[in-house]
N, C-alpha and C positions, 0 to 999 in steps of 0.2 A: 642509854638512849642519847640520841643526841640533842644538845639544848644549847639555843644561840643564845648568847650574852648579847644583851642589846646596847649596857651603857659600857661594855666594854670592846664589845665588835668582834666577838670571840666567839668560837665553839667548841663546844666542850662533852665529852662523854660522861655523862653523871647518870644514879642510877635511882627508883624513886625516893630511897632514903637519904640520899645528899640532896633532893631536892626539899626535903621537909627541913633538913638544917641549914640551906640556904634561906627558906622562909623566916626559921627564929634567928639568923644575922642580920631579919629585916628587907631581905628580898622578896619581890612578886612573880610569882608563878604563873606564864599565862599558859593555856590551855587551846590550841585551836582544833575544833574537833574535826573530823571527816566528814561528817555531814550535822544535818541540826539536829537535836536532840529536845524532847517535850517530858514532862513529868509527866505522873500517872493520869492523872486527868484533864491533860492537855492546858492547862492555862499558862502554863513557861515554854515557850521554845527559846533554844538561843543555840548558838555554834560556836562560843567561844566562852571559856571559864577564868578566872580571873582571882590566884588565891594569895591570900594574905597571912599575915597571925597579927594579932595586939599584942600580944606578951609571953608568944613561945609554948602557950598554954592551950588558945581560942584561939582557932581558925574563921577567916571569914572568908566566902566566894561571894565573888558577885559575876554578874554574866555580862554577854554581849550577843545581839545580833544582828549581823551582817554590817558590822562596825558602828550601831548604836547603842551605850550603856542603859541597861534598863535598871530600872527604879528598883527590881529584888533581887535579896541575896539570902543565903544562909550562913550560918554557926556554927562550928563544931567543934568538940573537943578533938585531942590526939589520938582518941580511940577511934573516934569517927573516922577517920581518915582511911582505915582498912576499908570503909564500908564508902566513901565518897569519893577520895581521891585517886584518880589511874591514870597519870600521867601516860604510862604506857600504850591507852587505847587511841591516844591525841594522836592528831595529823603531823602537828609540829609542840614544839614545846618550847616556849621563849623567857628568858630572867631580864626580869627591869628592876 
């Protein structure tokens, strides 16, 4: 897929497992989705996902909607990731 480098100005064809090892070099993964998205019982919407790691181990996302960061996020481990992370379905995909 393709994913702009932001502090480098660059794009680049990476695929979603070079994106997970970009993460544990300490990259941000943003996420901008197609349209919004809500949780199962509607109390989250957002349009934009925003992932991280602390230590290559815990991943953390936090959201964004319609470019204001809201106050939650989630956790995950490396396993989680099969079941959270899809870069894939994103509108665009950006590294900061």
């Amino acid at each position: 897929m393709q994913v702009k480098d932001i502090l480098k100005g660059e794009t680049m064809d990476l695929s979603r497992e070079d994106l997970i090892a970009k993460m544990k070099e300490g990259r941000q993964v943003d996420l901008i989705m197609k349209e919004k998205k809500s949780d199962d019982i509607g109390y989250l919407t957002w349009n934009m996902e925003q992932w991280s790691t602390v230590d290559g181990k815990r991943f953390i996302r936090t959201y964004q909607l319609d470019g204001r960061v809201l106050s939650e996020f989630t956790s995950h481990n490396i396993h989680d990731l099969g079941a959270y992370f899809f870069p894939n379905d994103a509108a665009s995909v950006q590294l900061s």
